[in-house]
C-alpha positions as CSV (number, residue, x, y, z in Angstrom):
1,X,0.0,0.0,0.0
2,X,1.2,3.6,-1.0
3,X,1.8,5.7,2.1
4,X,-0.4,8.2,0.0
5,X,-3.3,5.8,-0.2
6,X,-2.7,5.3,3.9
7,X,-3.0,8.6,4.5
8,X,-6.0,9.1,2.5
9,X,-7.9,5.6,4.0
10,X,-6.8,7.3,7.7
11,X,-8.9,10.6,6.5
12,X,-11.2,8.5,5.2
13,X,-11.9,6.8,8.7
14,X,-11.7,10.0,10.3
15,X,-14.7,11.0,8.6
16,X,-16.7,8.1,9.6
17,X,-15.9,8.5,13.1
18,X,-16.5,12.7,13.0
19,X,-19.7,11.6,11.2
20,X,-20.9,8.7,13.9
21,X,-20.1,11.2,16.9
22,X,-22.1,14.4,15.3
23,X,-24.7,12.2,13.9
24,X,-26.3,12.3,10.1
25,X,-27.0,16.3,10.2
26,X,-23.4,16.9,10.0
27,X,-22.8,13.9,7.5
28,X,-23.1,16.8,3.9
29,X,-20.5,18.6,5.2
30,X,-17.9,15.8,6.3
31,X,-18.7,14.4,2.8
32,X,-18.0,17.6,1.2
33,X,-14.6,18.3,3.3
34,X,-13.8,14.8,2.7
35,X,-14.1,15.0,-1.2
36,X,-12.3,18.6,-1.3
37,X,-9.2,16.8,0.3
38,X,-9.9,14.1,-2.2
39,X,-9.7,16.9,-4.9
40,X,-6.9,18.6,-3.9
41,X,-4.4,15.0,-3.9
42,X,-5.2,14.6,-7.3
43,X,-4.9,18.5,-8.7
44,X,-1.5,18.1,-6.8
45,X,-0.6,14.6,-8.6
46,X,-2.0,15.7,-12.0
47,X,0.3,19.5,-11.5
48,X,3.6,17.1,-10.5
49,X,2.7,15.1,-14.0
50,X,2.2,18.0,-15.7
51,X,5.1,19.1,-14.9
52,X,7.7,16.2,-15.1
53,X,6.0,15.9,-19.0
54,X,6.5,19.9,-19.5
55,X,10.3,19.3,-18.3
56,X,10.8,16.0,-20.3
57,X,9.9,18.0,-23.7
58,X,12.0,20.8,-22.7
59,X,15.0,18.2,-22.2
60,X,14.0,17.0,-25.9
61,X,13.6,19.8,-27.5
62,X,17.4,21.2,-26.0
63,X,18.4,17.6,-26.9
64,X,17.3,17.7,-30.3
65,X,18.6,21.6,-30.6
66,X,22.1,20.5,-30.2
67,X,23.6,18.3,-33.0
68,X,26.0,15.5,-31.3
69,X,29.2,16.3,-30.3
70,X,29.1,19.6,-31.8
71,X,28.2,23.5,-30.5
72,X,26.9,25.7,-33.0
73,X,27.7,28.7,-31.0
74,X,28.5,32.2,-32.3
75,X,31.3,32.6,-29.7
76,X,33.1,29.3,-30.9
77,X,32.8,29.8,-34.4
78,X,34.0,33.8,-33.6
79,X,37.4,32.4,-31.7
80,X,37.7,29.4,-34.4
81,X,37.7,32.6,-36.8
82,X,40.1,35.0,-34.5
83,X,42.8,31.6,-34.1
84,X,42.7,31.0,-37.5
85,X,43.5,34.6,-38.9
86,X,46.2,34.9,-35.9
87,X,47.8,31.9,-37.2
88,X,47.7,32.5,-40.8
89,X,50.0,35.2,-41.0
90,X,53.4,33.2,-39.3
91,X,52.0,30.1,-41.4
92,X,51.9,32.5,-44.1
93,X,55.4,33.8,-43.8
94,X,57.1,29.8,-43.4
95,X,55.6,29.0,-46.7
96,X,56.7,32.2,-48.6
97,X,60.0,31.3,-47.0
98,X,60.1,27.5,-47.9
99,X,58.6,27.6,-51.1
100,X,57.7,30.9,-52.3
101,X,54.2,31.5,-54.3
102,X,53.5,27.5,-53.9
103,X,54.3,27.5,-50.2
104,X,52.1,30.1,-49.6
105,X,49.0,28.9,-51.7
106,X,49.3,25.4,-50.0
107,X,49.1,27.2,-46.1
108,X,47.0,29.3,-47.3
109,X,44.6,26.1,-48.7
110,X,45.3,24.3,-45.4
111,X,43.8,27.5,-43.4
112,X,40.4,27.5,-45.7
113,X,40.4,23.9,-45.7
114,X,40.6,23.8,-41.6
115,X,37.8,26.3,-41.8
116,X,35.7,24.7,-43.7
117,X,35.7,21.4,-41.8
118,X,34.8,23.6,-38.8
119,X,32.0,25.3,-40.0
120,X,30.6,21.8,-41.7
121,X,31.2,20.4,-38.0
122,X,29.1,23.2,-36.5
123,X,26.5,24.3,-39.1
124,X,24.9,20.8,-40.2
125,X,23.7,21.0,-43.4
126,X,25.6,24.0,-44.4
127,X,26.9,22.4,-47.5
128,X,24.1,20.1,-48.5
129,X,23.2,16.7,-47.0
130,X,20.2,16.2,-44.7
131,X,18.9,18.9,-43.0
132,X,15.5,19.0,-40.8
133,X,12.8,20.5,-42.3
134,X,11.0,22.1,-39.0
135,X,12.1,21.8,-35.3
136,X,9.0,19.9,-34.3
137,X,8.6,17.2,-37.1
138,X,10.8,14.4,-37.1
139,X,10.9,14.2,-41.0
140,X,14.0,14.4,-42.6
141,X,14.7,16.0,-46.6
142,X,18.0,15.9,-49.0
C-alpha cells in the first residue's frame, strides 16, 4: 500500500468517526470536506505530472537543438575565426620562406580547408546533406 493511499484511507476513517459522533445532520459537510481533500491529492498529482512531462519536452527539444558532439555557438565559431587569422599570418610567412608563391597557396589552402571542416562540424547542413525540415517534425529532406 502507497503511504499516500494510507493517509488518505486514515482521512477517510476520520470522517466516519467525526460523522458517527455528530450524527447524520453533519454527515453533507464531512462528505464535502472529505471529497475537497480528495480533490486537492489529485490537482497536486495531476500538476507534479504535468510538470515532469512539461520538463521532459524541454530536455528533448534542448536535446534535439544540439547536433552531437558539436556547438553551434556564435562565440566558438568567432574564436575558431580569430585563431585561424592569428595563425595565418606566421604560417603565411614559413611558406613564402620555404617555397615561395606555392608554399604560400598550400598554407594558405590548409587554413580554408581547416575552416571549412569547422564550419561543416558546427553548421549541419551547411553544404548540403540532410537537414531537418521544421524543429518539431521528425521528418527528414535531401
Amino acid at each position: 500500500m502507497d503511504a499516500r493511499d494510507a493517509e488518505l484511507k486514515k482521512e477517510l476513517n476520520a470522517t466516519l468517526q467525526a460523522r458517527r459522533e455528530l450524527g447524520e445532520e453533519y454527515e453533507p459537510a464531512l462528505v464535502e470536506s472529505f471529497l475537497e481533500k480528495v480533490d486537492q491529492r489529485i490537482d497536486g498529482a495531476v500538476e507534479r505530472r504535468v510538470r515532469r512531462q512539461f520538463a521532459e519536452q524541454q530536455m528533448a527539444a534542448a536535446r534535439d537543438g544540439r547536433s552531437s558532439g558539436a556547438t553551434d555557438s556564435w562565440g566558438e565559431r568567432f574564436g575558431f575565426g580569430i585563431v585561424s587569422l592569428v595563425l595565418a599570418v606566421p604560417l603565411s610567412a614559413i611558406g613564402v620562406g620555404a617555397a615561395d608563391l606555392p608554399g604560400l597557396l598550400v598554407s594558405w589552402a590548409g587554413i580554408v580547408g581547416v575552416n571549412v571542416v569547422q564550419a561543416a562540424r558546427t553548421t549541419p547542413g551547411l553544404f548540403g546533406g540532410l537537414r531537418r525540415k521544421s524543429s518539431r517534425s521528425g521528418d527528414w529532406e535531401d
